[in-house]
C-alpha positions in Angstrom: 37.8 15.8 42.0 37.6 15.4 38.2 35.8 12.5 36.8 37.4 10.8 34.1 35.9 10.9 30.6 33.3 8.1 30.1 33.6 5.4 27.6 30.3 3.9 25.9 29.7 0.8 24.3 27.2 2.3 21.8 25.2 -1.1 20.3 23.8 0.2 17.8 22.4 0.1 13.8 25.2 2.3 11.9 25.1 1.7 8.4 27.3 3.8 5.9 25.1 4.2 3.0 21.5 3.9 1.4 20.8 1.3 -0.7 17.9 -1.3 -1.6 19.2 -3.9 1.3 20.3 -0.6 3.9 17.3 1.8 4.6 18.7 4.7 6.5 15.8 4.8 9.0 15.0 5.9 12.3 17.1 3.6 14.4 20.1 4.2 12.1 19.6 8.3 12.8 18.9 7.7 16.1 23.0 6.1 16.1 24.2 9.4 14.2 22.6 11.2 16.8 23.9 10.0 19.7 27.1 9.9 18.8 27.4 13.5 17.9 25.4 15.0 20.7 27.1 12.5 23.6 30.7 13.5 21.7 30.1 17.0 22.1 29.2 16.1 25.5 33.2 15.0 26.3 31.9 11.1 26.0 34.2 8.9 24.3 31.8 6.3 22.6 33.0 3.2 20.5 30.3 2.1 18.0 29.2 -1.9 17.7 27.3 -1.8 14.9 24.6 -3.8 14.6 22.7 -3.2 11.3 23.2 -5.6 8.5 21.2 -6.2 5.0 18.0 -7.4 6.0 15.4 -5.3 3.8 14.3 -6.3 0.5 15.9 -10.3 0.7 14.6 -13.6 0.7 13.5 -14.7 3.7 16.3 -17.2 3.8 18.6 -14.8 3.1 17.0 -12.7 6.1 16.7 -15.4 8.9 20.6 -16.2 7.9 21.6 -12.6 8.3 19.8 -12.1 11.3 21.1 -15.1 13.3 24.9 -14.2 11.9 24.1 -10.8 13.2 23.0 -11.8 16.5 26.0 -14.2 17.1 28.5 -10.8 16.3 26.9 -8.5 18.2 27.2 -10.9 21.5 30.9 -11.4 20.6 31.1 -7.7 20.4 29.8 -6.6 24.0 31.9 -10.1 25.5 35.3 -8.7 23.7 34.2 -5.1 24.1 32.2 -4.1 27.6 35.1 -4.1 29.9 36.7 -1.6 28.2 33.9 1.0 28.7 32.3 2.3 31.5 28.5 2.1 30.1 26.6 0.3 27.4 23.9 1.2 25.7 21.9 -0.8 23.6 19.4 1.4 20.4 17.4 -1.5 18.8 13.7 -1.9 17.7 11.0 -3.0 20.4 10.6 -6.9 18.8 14.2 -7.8 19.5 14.1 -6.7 23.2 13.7 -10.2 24.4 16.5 -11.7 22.8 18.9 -9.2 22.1 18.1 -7.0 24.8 18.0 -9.6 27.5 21.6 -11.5 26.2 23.7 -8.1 26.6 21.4 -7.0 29.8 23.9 -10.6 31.2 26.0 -9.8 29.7 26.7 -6.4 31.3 25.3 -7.4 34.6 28.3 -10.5 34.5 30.8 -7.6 33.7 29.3 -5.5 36.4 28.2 -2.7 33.7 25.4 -0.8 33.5 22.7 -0.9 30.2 21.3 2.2 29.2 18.1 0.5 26.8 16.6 3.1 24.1 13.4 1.1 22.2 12.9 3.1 19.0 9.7 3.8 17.6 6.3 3.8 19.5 5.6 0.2 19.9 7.3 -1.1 22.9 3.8 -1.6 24.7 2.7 -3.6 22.2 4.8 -5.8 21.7 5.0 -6.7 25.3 1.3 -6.9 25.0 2.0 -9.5 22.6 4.7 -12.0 25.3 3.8 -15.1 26.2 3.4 -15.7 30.1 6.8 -17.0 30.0 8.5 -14.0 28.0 6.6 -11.4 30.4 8.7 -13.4 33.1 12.2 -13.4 31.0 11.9 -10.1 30.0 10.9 -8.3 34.1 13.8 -10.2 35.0 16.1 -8.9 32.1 16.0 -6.0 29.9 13.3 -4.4 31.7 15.6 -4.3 34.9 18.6 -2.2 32.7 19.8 1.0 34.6 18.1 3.4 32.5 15.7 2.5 29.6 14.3 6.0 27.3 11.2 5.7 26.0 10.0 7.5 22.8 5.8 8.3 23.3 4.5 9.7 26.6 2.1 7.0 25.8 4.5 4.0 26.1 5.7 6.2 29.3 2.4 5.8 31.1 2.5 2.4 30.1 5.7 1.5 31.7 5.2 4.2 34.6 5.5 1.9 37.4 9.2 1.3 36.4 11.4 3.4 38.7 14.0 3.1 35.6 11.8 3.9 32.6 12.2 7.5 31.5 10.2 9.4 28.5 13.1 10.9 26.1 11.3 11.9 23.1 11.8 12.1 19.6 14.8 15.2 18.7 15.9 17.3 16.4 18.3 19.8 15.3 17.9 20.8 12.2 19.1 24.8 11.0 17.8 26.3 8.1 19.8 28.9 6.6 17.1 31.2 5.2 13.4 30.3 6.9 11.0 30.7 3.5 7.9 33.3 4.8 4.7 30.9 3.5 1.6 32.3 2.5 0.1 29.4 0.9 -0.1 25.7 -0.1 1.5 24.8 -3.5 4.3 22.4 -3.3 3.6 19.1 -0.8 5.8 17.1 0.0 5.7 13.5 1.3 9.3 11.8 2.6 9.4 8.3 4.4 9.9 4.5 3.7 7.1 3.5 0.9 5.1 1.4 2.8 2.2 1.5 1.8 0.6 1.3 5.7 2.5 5.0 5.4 0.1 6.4 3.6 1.5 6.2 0.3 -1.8 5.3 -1.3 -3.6 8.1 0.6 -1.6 11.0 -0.2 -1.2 9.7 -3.7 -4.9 9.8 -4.1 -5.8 12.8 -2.3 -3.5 14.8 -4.4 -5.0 13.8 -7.9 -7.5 16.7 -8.5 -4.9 19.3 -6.9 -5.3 23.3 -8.4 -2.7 23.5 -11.5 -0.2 25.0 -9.5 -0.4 22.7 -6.8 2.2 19.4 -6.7 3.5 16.4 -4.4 6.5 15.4 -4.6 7.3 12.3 -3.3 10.9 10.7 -1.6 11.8 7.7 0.0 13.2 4.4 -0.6 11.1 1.6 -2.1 10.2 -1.1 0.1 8.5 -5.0 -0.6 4.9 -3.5 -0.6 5.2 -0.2 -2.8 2.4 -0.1 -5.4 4.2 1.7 -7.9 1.8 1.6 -10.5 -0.2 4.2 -7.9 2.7 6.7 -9.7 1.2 5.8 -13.2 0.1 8.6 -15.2 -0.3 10.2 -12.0 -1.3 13.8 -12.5 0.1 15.8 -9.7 2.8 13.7 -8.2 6.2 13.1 -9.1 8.9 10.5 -7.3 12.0 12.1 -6.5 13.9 8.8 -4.9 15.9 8.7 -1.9 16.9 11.5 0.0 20.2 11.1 2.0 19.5 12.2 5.6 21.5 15.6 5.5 19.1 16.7 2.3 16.0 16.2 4.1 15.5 19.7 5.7 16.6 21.2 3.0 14.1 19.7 0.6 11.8 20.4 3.3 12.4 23.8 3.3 11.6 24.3 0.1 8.2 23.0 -0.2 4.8 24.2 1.9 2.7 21.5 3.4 3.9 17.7 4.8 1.9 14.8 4.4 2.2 12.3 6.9 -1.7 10.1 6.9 0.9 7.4 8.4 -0.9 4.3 10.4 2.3 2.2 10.4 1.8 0.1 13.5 5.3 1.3 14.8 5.3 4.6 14.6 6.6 6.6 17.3 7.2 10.0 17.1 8.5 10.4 13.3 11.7 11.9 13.0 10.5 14.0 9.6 7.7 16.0 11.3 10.0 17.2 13.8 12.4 18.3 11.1 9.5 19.7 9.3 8.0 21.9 12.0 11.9 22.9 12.9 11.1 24.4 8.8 8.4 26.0 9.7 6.1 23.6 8.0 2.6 22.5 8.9 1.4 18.8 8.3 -1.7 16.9 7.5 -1.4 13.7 9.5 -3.4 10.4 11.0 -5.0 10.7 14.3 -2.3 7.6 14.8 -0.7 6.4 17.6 2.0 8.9 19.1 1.6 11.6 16.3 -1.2 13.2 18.1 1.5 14.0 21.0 3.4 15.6 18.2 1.0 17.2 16.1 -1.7 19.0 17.9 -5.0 19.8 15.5 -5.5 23.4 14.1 -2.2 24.4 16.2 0.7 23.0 14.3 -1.0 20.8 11.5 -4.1 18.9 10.8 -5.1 15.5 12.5 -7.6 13.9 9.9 -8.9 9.8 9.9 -6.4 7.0 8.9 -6.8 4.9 6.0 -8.9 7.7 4.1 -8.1 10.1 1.6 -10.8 11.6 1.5 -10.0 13.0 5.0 -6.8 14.1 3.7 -8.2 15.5 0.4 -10.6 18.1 2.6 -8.0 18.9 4.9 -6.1 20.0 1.9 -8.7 21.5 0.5 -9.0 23.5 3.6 -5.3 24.9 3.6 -6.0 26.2 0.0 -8.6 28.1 0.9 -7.6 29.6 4.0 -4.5 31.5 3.6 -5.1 32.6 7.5 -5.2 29.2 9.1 -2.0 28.2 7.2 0.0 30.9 8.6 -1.1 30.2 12.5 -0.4 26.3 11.1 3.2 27.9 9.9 3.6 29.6 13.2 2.4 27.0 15.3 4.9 24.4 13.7 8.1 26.7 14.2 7.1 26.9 18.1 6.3 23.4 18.4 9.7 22.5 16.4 11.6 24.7 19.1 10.3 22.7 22.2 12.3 19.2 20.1 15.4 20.7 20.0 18.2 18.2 20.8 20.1 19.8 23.4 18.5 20.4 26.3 17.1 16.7 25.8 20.6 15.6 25.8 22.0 17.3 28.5 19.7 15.4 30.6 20.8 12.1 29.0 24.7 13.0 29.6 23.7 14.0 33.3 22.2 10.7 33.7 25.1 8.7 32.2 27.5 10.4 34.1 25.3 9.6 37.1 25.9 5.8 35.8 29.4 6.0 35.8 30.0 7.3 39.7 28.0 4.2 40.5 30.1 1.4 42.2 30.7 -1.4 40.0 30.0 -3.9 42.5 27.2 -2.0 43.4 24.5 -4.1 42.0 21.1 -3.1 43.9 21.6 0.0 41.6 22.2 -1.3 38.6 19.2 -3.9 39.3 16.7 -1.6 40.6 17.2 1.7 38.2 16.8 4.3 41.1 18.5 7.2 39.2 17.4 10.7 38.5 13.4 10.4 39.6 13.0 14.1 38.6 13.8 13.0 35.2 10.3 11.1 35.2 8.1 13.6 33.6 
């Protein structure tokens, strides 16, 4: 018997275009991704964007948007679930509780299963974070969808006693039409958001006394904490600006070494090291969070201390003067690139939302429970 093409309610940040109140980030990327690996997968999805200018406003301005936001997105999924077979809901961990638990009722009233994809790294903590009260809305909400995919093995073996909570990592897909054959460090590169809890002030100050034919070039938007005076007079670095996501592994490509001394508290598994090891290239990062599941020390990359650059000057210092350990880094990076490649991830995600759809809709022990798939638990 053949199944009928699923329709999913993608709720999801969008966003068209960069600019200083839209930050393509991770969530937004995450969107583009899942709509063109589930479309290739013979899913018709039908996009209810939620992203709106909230970066760089006043905080009047913000809390406006936000609730205007929030009251459109709930019209959306009212007006728009019953025409789709699935929803599924990309947002960041804080908003769980409230917009994760209004469309979790709302799909479980339309008899609809949620398929719940935190970004980021943070989940745990923020739930580490609920009240008593919250812990009890949210067990009986969002953390009851049919499926919810969770970014770091980390916030996996946090969540592991959850028949419905799956580890989908971080992907990537990126081709590069002629792989450069490295021998050494001379152009570094740093791409992200500006933060400064990014490292910005790290790499920026590891990189002063570079060799003369060493450089970092810097990209990324500007966010409310840059220090920009760090670029003053700055002897080795040079801002480049924002990088529109389709440039970003081809700028990659043509530079040596990615720093990443990153101890944002959100950070997951970050999109640009993937794309960077899919390049070939090694990175010097923070023993932070989920990176260490990405980047494993003297394999792919170097692991030095947060806040210090110091640390990140010597591991530098370290690539420049030995050629030998960079190319296993090189090596090591392409290999560990390979095993994020988007497809195979994917093709478990389509199986499992084509799993969804055969469920009866008035088959709610299911949808309440989230007994799907246990051999995806890895």
């Amino acid at each position: 018997m053949q199944i009928k093409m699923t329709k999913i309610l993608l709720i999801a940040p969008r966003g068209s275009g960069a600019s200083a109140t839209n930050v393509i980030g991770g969530h937004k990327l995450l969107t583009t991704q899942a709509l063109g690996e589930l479309g290739q997968r013979g899913f018709a999805l039908e996009v209810l964007d939620t992203s709106g200018n909230v970066t760089n406003i006043s905080p009047w301005t913000f809390q406006f948007n936000r609730l205007a936001r929030f009251l459109r997105v709930i019209w959306g999924v009212v007006t728009k679930i019953r025409r789709c077979q699935v929803a599924f809901l990309i947002l960041a961990p804080h908003s769980a509780l409230v917009l994760g638990s209004s469309v979790w009722a709302i799909c479980r009233m339309a008899h609809r299963p949620l398929v719940l994809r935190p970004a980021g790294g943070d989940l745990s903590l923020v739930y580490a974070k609920y009240s008593a009260m919250a812990r009890w809305l949210a067990k009986r909400t969002w953390m009851r969808c049919s499926l919810v995919y969770v970014e770091t093995r980390q916030t996996y073996r946090d969540f592991n006693h959850l028949p419905n909570f799956h580890w989908f990592p971080g992907t990537r897909n990126v081709e590069v039409p002629t792989m450069v054959g490295r021998e050494e460090v001379r152009k570094l590169i740093f791409v992200g958001r500006l933060h400064m809890t990014k490292g910005l002030g790290e790499a920026l100050d590891a990189c002063r006394h570079l060799p003369e034919e060493c450089h970092l070039h810097v990209f990324g938007p500007g966010m409310s904490d840059t220090n920009w005076s760090l670029f003053e007079a700055h002897p080795k670095a040079t801002y480049g600006g924002v990088l529109k996501p389709e440039e970003i592994p081809r700028v990659l490509n043509e530079h040596d070494l990615l720093l990443f001394p990153s101890y944002y508290s959100g950070e997951g598994h970050p999109g640009v090291i993937l794309e960077a090891f899919q390049c070939g290239l090694p990175v010097i990062a923070a023993k932070w969070r989920a990176v260490g599941e990405l980047v494993v020390h003297e394999q792919n990359g170097l692991l030095v201390e947060p806040r210090s650059a110091d640390a990140v000057r010597t591991a530098i210092e370290r690539l420049l003067g030995d050629p030998d350990l960079y190319r296993r880094l090189c090596e090591g990076a392409t290999r560990r690139g390979e095993e994020f490649r988007s497809a195979k991830w994917h093709d478990r995600m389509a199986a499992d939302l084509r799993t969804l759809q055969q469920i009866p809709r008035n088959d709610t022990a299911n949808l309440r429970t989230g007994t799907l798939r246990a051999n995806m638990k890895e």
